[in-house]
BAFI-3210 file (N, C-alpha, C; in Angstrom, 3 decimals, decimal comma, padded with zeros to 6 digits):
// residues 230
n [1|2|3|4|5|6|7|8|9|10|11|12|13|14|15|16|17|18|19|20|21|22|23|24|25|26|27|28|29|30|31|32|33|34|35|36|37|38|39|40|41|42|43|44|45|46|47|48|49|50|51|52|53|54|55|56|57|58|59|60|61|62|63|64|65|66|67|68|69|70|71|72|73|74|75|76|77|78|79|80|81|82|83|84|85|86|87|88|89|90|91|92|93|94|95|96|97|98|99|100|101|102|103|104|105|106|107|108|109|110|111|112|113|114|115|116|117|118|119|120|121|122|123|124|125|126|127|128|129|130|131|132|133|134|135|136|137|138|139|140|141|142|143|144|145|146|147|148|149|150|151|152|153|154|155|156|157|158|159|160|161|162|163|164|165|166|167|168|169|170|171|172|173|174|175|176|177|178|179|180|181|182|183|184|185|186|187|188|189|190|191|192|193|194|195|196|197|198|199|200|201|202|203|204|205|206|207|208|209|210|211|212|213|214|215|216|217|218|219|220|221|222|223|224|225|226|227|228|229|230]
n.u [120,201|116,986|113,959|110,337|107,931|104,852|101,286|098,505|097,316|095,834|093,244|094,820|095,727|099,111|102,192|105,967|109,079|112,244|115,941|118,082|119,492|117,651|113,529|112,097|110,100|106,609|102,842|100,051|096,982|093,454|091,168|088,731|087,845|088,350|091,108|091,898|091,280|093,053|095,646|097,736|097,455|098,190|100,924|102,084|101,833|104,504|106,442|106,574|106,665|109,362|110,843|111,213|110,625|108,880|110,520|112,777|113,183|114,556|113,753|111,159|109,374|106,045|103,749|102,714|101,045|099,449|095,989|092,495|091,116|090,210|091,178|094,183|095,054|095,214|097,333|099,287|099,001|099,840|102,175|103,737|103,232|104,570|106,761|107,437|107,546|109,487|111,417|113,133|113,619|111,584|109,823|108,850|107,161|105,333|103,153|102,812|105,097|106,314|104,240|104,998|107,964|107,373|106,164|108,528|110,042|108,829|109,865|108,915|110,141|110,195|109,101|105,960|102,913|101,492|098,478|095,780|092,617|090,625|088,173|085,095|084,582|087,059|090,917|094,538|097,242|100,527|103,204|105,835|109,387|110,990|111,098|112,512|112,121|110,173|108,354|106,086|104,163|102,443|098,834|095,520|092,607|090,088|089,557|088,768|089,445|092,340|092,918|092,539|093,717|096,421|097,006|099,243|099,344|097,730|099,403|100,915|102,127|100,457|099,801|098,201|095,163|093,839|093,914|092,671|090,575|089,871|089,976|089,105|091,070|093,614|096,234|097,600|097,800|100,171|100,977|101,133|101,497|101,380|098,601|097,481|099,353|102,475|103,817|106,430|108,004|107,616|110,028|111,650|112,368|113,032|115,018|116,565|117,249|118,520|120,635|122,568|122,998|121,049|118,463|115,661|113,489|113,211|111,776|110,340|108,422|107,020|106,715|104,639|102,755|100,343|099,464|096,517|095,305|092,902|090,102|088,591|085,522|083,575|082,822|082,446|079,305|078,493|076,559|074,691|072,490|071,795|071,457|072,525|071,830|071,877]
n.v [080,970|080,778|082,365|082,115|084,011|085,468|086,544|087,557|089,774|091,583|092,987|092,024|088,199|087,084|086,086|085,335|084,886|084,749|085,500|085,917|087,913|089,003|089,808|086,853|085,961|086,466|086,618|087,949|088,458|090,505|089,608|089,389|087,302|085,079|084,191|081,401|079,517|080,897|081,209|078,800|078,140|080,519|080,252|077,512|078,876|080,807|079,252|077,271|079,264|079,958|077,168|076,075|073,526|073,263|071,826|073,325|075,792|077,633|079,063|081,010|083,531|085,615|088,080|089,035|090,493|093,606|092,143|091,032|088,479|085,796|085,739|086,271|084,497|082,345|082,855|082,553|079,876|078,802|079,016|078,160|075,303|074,925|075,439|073,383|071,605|071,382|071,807|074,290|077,801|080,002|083,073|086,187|089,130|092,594|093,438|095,944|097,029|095,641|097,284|099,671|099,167|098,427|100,635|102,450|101,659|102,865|105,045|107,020|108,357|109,966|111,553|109,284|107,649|104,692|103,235|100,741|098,879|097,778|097,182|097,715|100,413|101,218|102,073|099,805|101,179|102,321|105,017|105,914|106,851|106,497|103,918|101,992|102,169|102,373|104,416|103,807|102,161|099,393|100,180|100,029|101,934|103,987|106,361|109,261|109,289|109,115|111,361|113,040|112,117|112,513|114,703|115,642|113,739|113,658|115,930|114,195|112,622|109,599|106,028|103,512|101,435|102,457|104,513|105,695|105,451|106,831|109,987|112,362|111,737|111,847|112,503|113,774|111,221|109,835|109,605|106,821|104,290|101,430|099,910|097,625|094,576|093,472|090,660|090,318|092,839|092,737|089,885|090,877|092,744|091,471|089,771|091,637|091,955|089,908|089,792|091,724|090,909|091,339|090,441|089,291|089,015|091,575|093,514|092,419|090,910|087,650|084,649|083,050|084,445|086,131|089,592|090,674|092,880|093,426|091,886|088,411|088,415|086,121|084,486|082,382|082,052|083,760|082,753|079,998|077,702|074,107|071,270|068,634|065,393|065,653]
n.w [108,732|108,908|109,522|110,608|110,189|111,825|112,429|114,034|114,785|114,205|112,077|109,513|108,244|108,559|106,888|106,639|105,551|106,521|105,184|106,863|106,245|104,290|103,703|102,037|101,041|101,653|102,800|102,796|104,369|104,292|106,511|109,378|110,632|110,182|110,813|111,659|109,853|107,345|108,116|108,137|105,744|104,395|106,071|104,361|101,613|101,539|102,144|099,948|097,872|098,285|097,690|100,261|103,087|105,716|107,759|107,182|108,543|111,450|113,284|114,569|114,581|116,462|116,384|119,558|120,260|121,197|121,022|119,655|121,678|120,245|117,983|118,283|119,441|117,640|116,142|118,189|118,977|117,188|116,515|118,492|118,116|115,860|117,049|119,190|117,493|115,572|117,145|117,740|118,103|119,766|119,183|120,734|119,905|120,027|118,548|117,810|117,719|115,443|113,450|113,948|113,129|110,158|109,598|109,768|107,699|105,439|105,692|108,027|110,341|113,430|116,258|116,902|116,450|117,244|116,789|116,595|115,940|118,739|119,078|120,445|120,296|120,850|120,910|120,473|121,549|121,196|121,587|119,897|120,152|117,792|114,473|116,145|118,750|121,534|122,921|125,018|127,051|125,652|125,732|126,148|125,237|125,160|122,342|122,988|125,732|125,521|124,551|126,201|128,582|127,543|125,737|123,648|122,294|120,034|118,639|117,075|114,148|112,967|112,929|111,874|111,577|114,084|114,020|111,462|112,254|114,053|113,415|114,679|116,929|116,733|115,412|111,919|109,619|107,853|104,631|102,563|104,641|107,204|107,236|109,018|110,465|109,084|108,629|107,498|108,333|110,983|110,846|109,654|111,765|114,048|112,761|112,356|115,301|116,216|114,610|115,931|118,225|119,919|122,338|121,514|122,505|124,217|125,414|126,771|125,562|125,460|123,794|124,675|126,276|125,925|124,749|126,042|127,092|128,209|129,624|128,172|126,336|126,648|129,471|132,460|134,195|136,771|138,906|137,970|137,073|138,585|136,566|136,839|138,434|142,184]
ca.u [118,997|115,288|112,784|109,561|107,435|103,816|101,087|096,909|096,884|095,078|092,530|095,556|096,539|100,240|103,278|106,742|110,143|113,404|116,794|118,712|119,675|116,328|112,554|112,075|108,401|105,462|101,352|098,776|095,559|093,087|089,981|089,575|086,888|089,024|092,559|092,258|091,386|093,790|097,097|098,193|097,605|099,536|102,554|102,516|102,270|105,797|106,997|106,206|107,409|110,721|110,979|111,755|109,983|108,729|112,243|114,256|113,111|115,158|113,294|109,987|108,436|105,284|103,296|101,766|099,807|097,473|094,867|091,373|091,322|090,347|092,399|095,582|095,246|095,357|099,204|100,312|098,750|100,355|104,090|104,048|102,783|105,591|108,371|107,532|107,406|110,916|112,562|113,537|113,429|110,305|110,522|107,642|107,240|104,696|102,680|102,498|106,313|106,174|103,836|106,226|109,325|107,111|106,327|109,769|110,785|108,126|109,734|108,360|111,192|109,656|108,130|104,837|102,004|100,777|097,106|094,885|091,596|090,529|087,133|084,348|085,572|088,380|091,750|095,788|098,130|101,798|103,732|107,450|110,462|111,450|110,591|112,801|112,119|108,722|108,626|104,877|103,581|100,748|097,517|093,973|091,390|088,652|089,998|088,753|090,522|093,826|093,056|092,218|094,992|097,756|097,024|100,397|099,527|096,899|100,153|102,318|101,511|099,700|100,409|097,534|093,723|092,923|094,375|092,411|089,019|088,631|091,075|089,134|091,431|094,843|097,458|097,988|098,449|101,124|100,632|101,927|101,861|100,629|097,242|097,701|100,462|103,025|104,960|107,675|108,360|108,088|110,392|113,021|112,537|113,358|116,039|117,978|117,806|119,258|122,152|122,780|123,147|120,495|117,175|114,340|112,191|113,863|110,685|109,798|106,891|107,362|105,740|103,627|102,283|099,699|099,048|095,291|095,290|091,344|089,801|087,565|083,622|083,280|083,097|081,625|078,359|078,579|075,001|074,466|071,590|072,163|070,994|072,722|070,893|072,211]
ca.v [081,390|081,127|082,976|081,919|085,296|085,181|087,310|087,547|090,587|092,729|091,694|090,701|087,241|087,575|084,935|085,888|084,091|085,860|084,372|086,578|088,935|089,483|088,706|086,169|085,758|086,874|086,334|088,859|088,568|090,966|089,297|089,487|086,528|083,871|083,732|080,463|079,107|081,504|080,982|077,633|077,991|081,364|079,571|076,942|079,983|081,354|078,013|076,707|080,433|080,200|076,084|075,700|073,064|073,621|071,735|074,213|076,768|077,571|079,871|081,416|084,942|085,726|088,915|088,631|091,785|093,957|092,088|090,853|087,273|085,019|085,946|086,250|083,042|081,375|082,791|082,221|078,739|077,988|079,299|077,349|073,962|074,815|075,462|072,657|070,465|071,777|072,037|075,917|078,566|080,324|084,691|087,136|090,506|093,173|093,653|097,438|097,404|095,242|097,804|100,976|098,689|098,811|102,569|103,239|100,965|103,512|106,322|107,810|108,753|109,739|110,616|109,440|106,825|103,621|102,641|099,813|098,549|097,113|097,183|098,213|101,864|101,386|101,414|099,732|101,917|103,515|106,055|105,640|107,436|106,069|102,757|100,851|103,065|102,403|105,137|103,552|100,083|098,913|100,331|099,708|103,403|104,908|108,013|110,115|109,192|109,377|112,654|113,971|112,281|112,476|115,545|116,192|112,418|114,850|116,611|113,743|111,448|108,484|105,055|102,120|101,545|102,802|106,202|105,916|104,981|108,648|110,949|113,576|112,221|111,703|113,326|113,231|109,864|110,459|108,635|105,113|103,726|100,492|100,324|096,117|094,487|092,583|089,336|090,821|093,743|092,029|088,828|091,758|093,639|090,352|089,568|093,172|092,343|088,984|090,173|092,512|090,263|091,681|089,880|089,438|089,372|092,070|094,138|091,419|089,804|086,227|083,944|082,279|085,077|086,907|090,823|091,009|093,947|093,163|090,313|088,435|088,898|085,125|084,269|081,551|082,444|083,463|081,789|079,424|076,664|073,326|070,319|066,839|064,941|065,408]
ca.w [109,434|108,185|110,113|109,567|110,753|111,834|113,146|114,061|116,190|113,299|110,933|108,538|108,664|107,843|107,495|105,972|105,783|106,434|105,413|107,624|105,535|103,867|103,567|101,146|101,090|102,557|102,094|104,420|103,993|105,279|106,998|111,253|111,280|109,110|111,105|111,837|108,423|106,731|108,711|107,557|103,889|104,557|106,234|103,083|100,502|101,847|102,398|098,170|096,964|098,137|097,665|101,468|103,789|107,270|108,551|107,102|109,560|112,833|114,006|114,649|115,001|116,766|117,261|120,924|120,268|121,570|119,836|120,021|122,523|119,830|116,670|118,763|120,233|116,176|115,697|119,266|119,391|116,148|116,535|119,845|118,049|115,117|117,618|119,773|116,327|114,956|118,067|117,177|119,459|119,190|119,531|120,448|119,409|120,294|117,372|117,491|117,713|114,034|112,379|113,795|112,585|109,333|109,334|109,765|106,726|104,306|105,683|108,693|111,749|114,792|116,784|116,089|117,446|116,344|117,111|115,882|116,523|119,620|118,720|121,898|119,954|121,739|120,385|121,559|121,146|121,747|121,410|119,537|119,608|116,321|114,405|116,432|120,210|121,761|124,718|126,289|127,266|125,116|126,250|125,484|125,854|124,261|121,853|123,973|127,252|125,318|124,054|127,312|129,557|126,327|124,783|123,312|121,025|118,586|117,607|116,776|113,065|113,782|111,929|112,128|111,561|114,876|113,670|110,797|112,704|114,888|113,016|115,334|117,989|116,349|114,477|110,667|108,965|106,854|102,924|102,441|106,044|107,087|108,716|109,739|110,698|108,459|109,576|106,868|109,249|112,123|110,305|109,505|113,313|115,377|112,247|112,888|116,997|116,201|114,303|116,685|119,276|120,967|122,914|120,651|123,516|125,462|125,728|127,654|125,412|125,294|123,019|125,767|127,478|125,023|125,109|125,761|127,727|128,929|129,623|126,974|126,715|126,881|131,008|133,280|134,450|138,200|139,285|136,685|137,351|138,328|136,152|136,784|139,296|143,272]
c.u [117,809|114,123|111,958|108,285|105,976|102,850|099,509|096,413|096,030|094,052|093,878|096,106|097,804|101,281|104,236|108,033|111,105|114,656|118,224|119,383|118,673|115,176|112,440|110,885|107,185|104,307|100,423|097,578|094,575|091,550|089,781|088,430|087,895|090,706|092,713|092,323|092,720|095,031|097,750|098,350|098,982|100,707|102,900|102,968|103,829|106,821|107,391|106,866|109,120|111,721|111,493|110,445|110,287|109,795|113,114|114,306|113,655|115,314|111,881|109,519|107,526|104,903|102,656|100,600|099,876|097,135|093,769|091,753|091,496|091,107|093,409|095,924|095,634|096,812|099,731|100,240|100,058|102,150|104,693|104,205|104,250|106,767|109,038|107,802|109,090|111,672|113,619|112,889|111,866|110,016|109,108|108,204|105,961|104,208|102,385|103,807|106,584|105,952|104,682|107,365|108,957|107,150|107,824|110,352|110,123|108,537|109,429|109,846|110,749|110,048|106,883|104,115|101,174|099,684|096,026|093,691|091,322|089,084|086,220|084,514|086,574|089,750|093,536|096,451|099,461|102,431|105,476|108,452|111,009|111,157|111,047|113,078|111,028|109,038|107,415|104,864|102,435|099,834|096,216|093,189|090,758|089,748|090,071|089,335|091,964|093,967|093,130|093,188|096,152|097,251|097,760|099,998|098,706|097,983|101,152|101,406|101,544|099,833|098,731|096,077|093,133|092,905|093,491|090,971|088,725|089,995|090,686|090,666|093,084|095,662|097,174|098,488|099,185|100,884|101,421|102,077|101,123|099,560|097,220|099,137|100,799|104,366|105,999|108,233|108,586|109,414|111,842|113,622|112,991|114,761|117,450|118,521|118,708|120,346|122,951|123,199|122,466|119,015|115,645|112,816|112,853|112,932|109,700|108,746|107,762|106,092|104,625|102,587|101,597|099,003|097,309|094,914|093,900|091,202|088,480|086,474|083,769|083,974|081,785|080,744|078,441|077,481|074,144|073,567|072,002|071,306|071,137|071,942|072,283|072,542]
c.v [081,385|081,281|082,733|083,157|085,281|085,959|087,483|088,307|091,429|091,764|091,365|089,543|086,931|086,422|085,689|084,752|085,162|085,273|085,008|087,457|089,603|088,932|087,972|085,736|085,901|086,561|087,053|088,592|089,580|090,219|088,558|088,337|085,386|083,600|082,357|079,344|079,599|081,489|079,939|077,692|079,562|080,763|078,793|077,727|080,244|080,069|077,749|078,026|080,175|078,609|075,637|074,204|073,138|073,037|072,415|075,726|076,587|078,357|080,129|082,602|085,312|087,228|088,704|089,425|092,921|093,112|091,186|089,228|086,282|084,818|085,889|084,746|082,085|081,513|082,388|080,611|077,725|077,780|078,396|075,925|073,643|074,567|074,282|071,054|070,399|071,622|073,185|076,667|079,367|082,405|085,354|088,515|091,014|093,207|095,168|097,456|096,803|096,345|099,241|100,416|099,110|100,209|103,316|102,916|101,878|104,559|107,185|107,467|108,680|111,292|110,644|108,137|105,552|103,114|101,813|099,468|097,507|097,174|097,826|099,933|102,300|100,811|100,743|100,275|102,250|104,118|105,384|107,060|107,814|104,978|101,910|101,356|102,825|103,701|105,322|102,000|100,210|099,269|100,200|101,445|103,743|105,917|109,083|110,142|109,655|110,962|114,008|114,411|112,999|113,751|115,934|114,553|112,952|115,513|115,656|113,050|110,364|107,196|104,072|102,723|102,116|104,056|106,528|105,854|106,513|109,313|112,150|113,581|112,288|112,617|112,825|111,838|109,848|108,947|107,391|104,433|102,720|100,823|098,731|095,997|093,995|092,216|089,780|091,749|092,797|090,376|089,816|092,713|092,253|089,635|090,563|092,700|090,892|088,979|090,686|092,554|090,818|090,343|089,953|089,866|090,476|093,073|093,628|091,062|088,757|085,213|082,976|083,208|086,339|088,379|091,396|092,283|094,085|091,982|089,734|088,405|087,296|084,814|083,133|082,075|082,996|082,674|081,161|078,123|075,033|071,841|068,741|066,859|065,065|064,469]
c.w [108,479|109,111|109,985|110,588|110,948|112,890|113,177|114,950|115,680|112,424|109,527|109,372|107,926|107,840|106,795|106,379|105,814|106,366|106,312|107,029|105,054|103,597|101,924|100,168|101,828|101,685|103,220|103,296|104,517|106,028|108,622|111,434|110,408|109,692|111,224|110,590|107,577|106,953|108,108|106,560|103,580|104,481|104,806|101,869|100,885|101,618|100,637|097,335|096,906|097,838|099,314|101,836|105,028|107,927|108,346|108,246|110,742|113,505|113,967|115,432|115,227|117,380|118,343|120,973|120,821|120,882|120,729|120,914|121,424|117,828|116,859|119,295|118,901|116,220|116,645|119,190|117,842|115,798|117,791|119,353|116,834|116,199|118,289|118,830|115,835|116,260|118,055|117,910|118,607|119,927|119,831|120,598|119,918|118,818|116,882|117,222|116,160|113,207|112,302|112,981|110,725|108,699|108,970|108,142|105,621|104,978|106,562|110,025|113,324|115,007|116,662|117,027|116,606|117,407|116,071|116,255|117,222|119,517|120,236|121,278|121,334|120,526|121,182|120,632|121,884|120,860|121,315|119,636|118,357|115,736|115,711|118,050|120,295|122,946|125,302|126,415|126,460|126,014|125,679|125,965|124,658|123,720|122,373|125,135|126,358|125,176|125,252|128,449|128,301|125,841|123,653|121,872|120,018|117,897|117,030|115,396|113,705|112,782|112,496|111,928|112,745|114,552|112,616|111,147|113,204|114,462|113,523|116,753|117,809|115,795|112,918|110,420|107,474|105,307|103,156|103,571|105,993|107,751|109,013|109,578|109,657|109,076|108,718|107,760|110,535|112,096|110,792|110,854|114,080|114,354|112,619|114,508|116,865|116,183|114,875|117,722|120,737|121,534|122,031|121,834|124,831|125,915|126,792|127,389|124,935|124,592|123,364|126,537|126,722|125,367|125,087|125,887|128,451|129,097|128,790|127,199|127,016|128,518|131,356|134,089|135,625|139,309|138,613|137,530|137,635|137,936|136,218|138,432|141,079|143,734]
res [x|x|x|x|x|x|x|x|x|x|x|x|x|x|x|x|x|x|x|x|x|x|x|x|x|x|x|x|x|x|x|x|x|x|x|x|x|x|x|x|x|x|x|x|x|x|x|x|x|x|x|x|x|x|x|x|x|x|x|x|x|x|x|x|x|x|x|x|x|x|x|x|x|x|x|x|x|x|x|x|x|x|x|x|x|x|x|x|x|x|x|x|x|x|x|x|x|x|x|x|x|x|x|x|x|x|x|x|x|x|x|x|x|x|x|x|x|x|x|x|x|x|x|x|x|x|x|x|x|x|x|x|x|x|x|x|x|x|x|x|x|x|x|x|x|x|x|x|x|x|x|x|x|x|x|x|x|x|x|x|x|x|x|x|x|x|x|x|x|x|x|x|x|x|x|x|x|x|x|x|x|x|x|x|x|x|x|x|x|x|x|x|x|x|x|x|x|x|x|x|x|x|x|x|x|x|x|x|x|x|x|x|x|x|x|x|x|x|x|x|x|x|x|x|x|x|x|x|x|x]
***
């Protein structure tokens, strides 16, 4: 098995290899305007560390997200164009469920809440059990709505940059946690369900079918002028 792990739901742009036992190599970057530049040279970094080439992979890991429309669209578009290139199945993951898989790996149990930035000061977030337990669906809300419907999520520790954006509305962010995702976590979370002989996508995100949760600012005009000739 070689995983090759990949993810643009946060401002890091992340890749990682996993040889089914363990990750092998990883490269994040953090910058949320550069995914599309930054992905590729990623994948190669991982690729050149461990001496592999892109045929040795026979597989592929994709966060779907939450994330912003046009940063998420760089990893999905690209794990699709690999999978369809290799002929290797191609896996999606939630990308909040990655950075809990992470959290859990520095230490933190449950239960507790991972939120990131959705920018609008809005953040997506859920609520875990444990790293490897989600117990919400991805949601998108203002701080304040959560705080208001959720009350009970102010007393739990909070994992991710959104937690770290309005710490009026969260819980403690306990030391060493991630605040972006990493395709190593998520490499090693869709490696464990493998082994396991469980459904990588049994959460039911699929690597085609991207977690926006809104719909993007860019729209077709509704009474837009008309210029070619009649």
């Amino acid at each position: 098995m070689l995983l090759l792990a990949l993810d643009t739901a946060t401002p890091a742009v992340t890749a990682a290899l996993h040889d089914g036992t363990q990750v092998v190599a990883e490269s994040s970057q953090t910058d949320a305007r550069r995914h599309g530049e930054l992905l590729l040279p990623a994948v190669d970094r991982v690729l050149r560390t461990t001496g592999h080439a892109l045929a040795d992979v026979t597989g592929v890991v994709v966060g779907v997200g939450p994330g912003p429309y046009t940063g998420l669209r760089v990893g999905l578009v690209t794990a699709a164009t690999f999978g369809a290139a290799l002929d290797v199945p191609v896996h999606g993951l939630c990308s909040l469920d990655g950075i809990a898989y992470a959290a859990g790996q520095a230490g933190l149990t449950g239960p507790f809440v991972v939120a990131t930035d959705a920018r609008r000061k809005e953040v997506y977030w859920a609520r875990y059990d444990d790293p490897r337990s989600r117990a919400t669906e991805p949601a998108v809300n203002r701080p304040a709505e959560i705080a208001e419907r959720f009350p009970e999520i102010a007393e739990l520790p909070a994992v991710g940059a959104g937690a770290l954006l309005y710490p009026d509305f969260f819980g403690d962010v306990p030391a060493g946690m991630p605040e972006h995702q990493s395709a190593a976590a998520l490499a090693a979370l869709a490696a464990e369900k493998l082994a396991a002989g469980e459904s990588v996508e049994s959460g039911g995100f699929l690597p085609d079918r991207p977690l926006y949760l809104r719909r993007p600012d860019a729209q077709v005009p509704a009474n837009y002028k008309v210029v070619t000739p009649r």
